[in-house]
C-alpha positions, 0 to 999 in steps of 0.5 A: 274377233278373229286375227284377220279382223284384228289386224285389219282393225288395228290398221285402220285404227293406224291409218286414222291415228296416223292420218289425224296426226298429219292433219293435226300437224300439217293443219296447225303448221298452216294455221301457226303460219297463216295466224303468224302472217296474218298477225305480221300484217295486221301489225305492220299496218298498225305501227304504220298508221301510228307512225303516221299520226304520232307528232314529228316534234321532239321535246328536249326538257334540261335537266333531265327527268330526276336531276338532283342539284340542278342550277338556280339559273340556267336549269328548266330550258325545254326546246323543240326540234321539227315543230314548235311549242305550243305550252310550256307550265312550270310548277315548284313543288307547292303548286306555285306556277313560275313564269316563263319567257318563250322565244319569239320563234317558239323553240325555245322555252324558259323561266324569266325568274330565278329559281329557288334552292331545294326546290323540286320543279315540275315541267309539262310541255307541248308542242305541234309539228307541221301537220298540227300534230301534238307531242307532249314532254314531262320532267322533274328535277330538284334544284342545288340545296344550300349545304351544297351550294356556296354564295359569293358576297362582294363589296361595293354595291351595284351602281355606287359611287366609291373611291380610288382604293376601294377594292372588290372584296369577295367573301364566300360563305363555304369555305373555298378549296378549289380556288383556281376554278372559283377565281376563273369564274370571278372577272374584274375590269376596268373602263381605263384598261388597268390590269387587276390581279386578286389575293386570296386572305383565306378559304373564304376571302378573295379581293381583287384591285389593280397595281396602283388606285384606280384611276378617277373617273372609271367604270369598274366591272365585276363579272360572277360567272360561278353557276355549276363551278365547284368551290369544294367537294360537292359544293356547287357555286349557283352565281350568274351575274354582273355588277359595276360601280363608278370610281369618283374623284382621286381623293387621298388623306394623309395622317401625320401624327407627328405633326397633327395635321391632316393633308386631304388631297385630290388628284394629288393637290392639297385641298384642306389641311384639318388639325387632327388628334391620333392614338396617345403613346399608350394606344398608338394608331396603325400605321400605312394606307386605310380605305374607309369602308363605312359611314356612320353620321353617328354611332356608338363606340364602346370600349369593351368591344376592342378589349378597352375595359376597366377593372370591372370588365366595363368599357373605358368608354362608351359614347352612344353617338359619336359624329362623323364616323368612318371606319378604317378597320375591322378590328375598330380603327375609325377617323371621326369627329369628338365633341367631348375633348378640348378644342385645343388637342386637335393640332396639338396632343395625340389624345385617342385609345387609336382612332383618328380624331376631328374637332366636332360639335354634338348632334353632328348637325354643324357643317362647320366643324373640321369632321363635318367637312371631312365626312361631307367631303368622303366617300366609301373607298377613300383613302386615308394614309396614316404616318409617324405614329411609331405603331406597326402598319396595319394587316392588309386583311384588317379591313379593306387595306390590301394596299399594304402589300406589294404589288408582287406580294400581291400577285403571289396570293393569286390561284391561278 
């Protein structure tokens, strides 16, 4: 090839590379952007038509999809917002459907039962807006385990009948160190305005009572609001609930031991003196103001289980069904009837190993007897005021006997 064929070679072979990178540059940028546009558009539209098919409605589920320790209570409320709900299916986590309450404007959702502890629930949701779209909610969560919970057990029962001493007794089965906020969540009133204050025994005891008896004839209320409070480090209360209990007559007995006689009055009158036999010299009774806490129409007391043992390790007793029986402290003080002692003790000699004894007939079937009439005539809270035995007075938390402290005493043991 000669030179002037070469170098017009080489510029045409440059001409054509050249102008194939231009239309390679030029034509990619044109289809880079008309491809971009076009894509843009397409997308658009597309968002816009889902936009316009996708439900205005917005499911809220409590408590959120992977909560742990949720409440037994207040926990798997689901509502809507710009629509209403349409199902709602709660499930535990062995397939058991729990049932639920929905609002009678269907908003709102929620389980008409109390849920169970350590227990994972499942929540589907539905719901349409407006136009009849539909929107759909899922979550799961597991509910407060019992070694991170804590139980307030109370005393007396929902709806009973007590009297003038009884005490709520609050006893929690964790031990409690965040008292103040425990005893904020715990309220007790009562129908005749009396103002009541509570005293913590210990980390697992809390009783609450008003200054002087309650007054006969009213309506006592205890209100549980323990739900999500924290007793301790990571131990949650899971209590919601209200309770009330009636106050009966004023009925207060007074033991003397010195004179053997029991005075049982009623809003301050004696209404029947009973004969009575107390602790012996050896085994004086406990002294100061006892609530009875239980009944028994008979039961068996033996010796061995309140340290009364002989030298063989037996009880100094044992009566399988002794009458009448009342108790006044934990640690075994009863008023109750005796069958087995000479009619002539009562009234007269001071005979027990500290319990309070009435004349009684065995079987516990004679209403005629003094203990009969005692039991028939008692309730759960009654007082029994116990004098003259020479013995020291009893410990306030020895049963439900805080009626031994001063009303200051009394206060002081309070958390907040």
């Amino acid at each position: 090839m000669t030179e002037g064929k070469r170098r017009n070679g080489l510029m045409a072979a440059s001409a054509l590379l050249g102008g194939v990178l231009v239309l390679t540059g030029c034509s990619g940028g044109e289809k880079a952007s008309a491809g971009d546009g076009g894509n843009d558009t397409s997308q658009a539209k597309v968002d816009e038509a889902a936009a316009q098919k996708a439900s205005e409605a917005q499911i809220t589920i409590t408590p959120k999809d992977g909560s742990t320790n949720a409440s037994i209570n207040n926990s798997a409320t689901v509502t809507v917002s710009k629509g209403t709900l349409t199902n709602v299916t709660m499930t535990s986590s062995d397939g058991k459907q729990i049932e639920g309450q929905l609002s009678a404007d269907k908003l709102s959702w929620k389980p008409s039962v109390q849920l169970s502890r350590s227990t994972t629930y499942k929540v589907a949701a539905e719901a349409t807006d407006k136009d009849g779209r539909v929107a759909h909610e899922n979550a799961s969560f597991t509910t407060v385990s019992p070694a991170n919970s804590f139980i307030a057990n109370f005393t007396p029962e929902d709806g009973s009948t007590v009297g003038v001493g009884m005490p709520v007794s609050i006893t929690f089965n964790k031990a409690i160190t965040n008292k103040a906020a425990v005893q904020k969540g715990i309220t007790v009133s009562s129908s005749s305005g009396q103002d009541v204050a509570c005293h913590w025994f210990n980390a697992n005891r809390m009783d609450c009572r008003p200054e002087q008896y309650w007054q006969g004839g009213s309506t006592v209320t205890l209100k549980l609001a323990l739900d999500g409070v924290e007793g301790a480090p990571g131990v949650m209360g899971v209590q919601q609930k209200t309770v009330s209990f009636h106050i009966g007559r004023n009925q207060v007995s007074y033991v003397d031991a010195k004179t053997k006689q029991m005075k049982v009055t009623q809003d301050g009158k004696v209404v029947k003196t009973i004969p009575i036999s107390a602790g012996s010299p050896d085994n004086k009774t406990y002294e100061g103001q006892m609530v009875i806490s239980e009944k028994f129409k008979e039961t068996r007391m033996n010796g061995a289980t309140v340290g009364f043992t002989d030298d063989d390790g037996k009880g100094e007793y044992d009566i399988k069904d002794v009458p009448h029986a009342m108790r006044l402290t934990n640690s075994g003080t009863f008023i109750h009837g005796n069958y087995w002692g000479a009619k002539s003790i009562f009234g007269s000699v001071n005979t027990s190993h500290g319990c309070v004894g009435l004349s009684d007939t065995k079987g516990a079937n004679d209403p005629s007897t003094a203990a009969a009439w005692f039991y028939n005539h008692s309730l759960i809270g009654d007082v029994v005021v116990v004098q003259n035995t020479g013995d020291k007075t009893v410990s306030p938390d020895n049963g439900l006997n805080g009626w031994n402290m001063s009303w200051s005493q009394w206060k002081a043991g309070s958390a907040i």
